[in-house]
C-alpha positions as CSV (number, residue, x, y, z in Angstrom):
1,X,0.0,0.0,0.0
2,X,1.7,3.2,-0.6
3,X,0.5,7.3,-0.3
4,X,0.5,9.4,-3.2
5,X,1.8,12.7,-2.1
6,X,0.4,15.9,-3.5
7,X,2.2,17.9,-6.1
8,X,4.0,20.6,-4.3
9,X,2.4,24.1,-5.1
10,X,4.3,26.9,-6.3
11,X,5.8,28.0,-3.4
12,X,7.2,24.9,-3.0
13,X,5.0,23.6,0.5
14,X,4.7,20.2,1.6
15,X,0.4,20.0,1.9
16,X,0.2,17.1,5.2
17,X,-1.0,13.7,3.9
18,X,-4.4,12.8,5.6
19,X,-4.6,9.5,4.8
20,X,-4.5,6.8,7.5
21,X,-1.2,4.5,7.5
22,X,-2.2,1.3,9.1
23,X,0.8,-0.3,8.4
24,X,1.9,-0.4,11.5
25,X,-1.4,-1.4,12.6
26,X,-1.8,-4.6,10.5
27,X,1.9,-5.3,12.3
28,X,0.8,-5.6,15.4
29,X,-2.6,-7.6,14.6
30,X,0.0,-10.0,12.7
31,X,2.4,-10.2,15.9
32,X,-0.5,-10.9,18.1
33,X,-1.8,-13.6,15.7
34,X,1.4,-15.3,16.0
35,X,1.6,-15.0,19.9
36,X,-2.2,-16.8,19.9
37,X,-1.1,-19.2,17.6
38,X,1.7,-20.6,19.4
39,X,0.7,-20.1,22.8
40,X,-3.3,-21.7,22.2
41,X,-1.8,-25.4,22.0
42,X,0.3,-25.1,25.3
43,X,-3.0,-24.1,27.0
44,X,-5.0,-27.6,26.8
45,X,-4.0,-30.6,28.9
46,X,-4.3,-33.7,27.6
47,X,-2.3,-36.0,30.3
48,X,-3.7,-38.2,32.4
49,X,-2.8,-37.8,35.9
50,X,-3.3,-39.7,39.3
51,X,-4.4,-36.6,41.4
52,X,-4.0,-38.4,45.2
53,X,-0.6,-38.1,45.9
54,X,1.6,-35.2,46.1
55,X,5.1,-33.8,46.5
56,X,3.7,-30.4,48.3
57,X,5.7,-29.7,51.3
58,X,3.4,-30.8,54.4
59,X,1.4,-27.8,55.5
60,X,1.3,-27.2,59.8
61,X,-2.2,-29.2,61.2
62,X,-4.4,-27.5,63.1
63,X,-4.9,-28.8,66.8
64,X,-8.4,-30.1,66.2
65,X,-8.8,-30.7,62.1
66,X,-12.0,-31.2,60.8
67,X,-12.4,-34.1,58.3
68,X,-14.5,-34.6,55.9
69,X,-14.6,-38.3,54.1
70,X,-16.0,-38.9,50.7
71,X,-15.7,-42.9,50.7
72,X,-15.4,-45.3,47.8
73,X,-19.2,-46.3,48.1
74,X,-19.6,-42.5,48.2
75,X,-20.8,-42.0,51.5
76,X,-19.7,-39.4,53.7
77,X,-18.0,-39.0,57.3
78,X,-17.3,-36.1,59.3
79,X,-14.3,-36.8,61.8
80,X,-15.4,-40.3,62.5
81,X,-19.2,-39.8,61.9
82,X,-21.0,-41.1,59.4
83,X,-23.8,-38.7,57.9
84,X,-26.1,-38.7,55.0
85,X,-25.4,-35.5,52.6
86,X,-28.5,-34.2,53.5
87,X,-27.2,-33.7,56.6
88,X,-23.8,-32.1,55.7
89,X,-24.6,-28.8,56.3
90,X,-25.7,-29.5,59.9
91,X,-23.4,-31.8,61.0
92,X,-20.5,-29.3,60.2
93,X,-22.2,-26.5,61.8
94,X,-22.0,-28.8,65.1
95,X,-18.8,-29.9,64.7
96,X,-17.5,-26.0,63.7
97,X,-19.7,-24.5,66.0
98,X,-20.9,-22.8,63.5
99,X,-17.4,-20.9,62.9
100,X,-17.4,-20.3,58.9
101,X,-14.2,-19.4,58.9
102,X,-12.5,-22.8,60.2
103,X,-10.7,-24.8,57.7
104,X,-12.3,-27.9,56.8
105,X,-10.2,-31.2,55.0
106,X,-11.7,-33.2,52.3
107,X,-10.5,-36.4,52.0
108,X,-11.5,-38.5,49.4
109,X,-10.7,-42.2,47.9
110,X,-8.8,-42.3,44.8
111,X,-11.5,-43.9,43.0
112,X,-13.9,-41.5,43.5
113,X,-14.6,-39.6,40.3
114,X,-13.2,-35.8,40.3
115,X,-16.5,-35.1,39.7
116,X,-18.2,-36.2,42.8
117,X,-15.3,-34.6,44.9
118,X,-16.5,-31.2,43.4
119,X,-19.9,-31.9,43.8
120,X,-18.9,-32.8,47.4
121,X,-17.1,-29.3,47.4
122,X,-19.9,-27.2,46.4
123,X,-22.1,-28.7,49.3
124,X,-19.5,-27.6,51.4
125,X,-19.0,-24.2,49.6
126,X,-23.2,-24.2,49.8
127,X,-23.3,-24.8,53.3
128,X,-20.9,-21.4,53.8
129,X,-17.7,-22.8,54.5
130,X,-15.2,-21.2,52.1
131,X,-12.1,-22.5,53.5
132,X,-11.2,-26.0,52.1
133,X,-8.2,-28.1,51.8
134,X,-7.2,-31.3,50.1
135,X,-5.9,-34.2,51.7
136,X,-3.5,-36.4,49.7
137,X,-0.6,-38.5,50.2
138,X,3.1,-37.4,50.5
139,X,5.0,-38.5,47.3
140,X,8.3,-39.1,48.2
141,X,9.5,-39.1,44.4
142,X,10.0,-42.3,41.8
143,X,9.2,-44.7,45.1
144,X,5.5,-43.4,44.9
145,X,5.3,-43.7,41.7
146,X,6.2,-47.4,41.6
147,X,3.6,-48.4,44.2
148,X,5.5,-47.9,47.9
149,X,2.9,-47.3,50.4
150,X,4.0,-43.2,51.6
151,X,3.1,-41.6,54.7
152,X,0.0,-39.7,54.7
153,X,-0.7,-36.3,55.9
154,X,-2.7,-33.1,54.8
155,X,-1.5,-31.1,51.5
């Protein structure tokens, strides 16, 4: 694309061009294209992982952690109590005292489908307890990996 420039006039003055360059516009469209383009791939996951264990440094336990169990045969526990989920949001409020802001550990078996751990998660969320943490197994490294039985403690 190029500008015509006007004839100069008889005194020899440069008129201003009013056209619109978007030259460099189209440049920086084209660079951002690219950017997309190479960074849209690296933004899907398509691994399958084994979510239970982890390598996280062990966090500090509270003196009187609150447990909640999503078992195999997807029922549910709180501490060592074992509830119905229609009952979830009462049975924390009596173990929490009703404290909302207490931190409250979800523990589930590594069979249990990701989804029913969220669904378990958003009863929780539901019943007004915003504070929750995952419990998993320590992985050690290539041990873990290979089957070895690690310790367990809270992520």
């Amino acid at each position: 694309m190029g500008a015509q420039l006007p004839q100069a006039s008889s005194d020899d003055e440069m008129m201003p061009v009013s056209d619109i360059n978007v030259t460099p516009f189209i440049d920086v469209i084209l660079v951002l294209l690219i950017i997309f383009m190479i960074a849209a791939p690296l933004a899907t996951v398509d691994i399958a992982v084994d979510l239970p264990a982890s390598t996280a440094t062990k966090q500090p336990r509270p003196d009187k952690p609150v447990f909640i169990t999503l078992k195999a045969d997807r029922s549910l526990a709180v501490g060592e109590t074992p509830i119905s989920r229609a009952t979830l949001a009462a049975s924390l409020a009596s173990v929490t005292s009703s404290d909302h802001s207490k931190r409250l550990f979800v523990r589930a078996d590594k069979t249990v489908p990701y989804g029913d751990v969220m669904t378990l998660m958003n009863d929780i969320r539901g019943a007004g307890y915003l504070k929750i943490a995952l419990v998993g197994l320590e992985s050690t490294g290539p041990q873990a990996a290979a089957g070895a039985p690690p310790s367990g403690g809270a992520q």
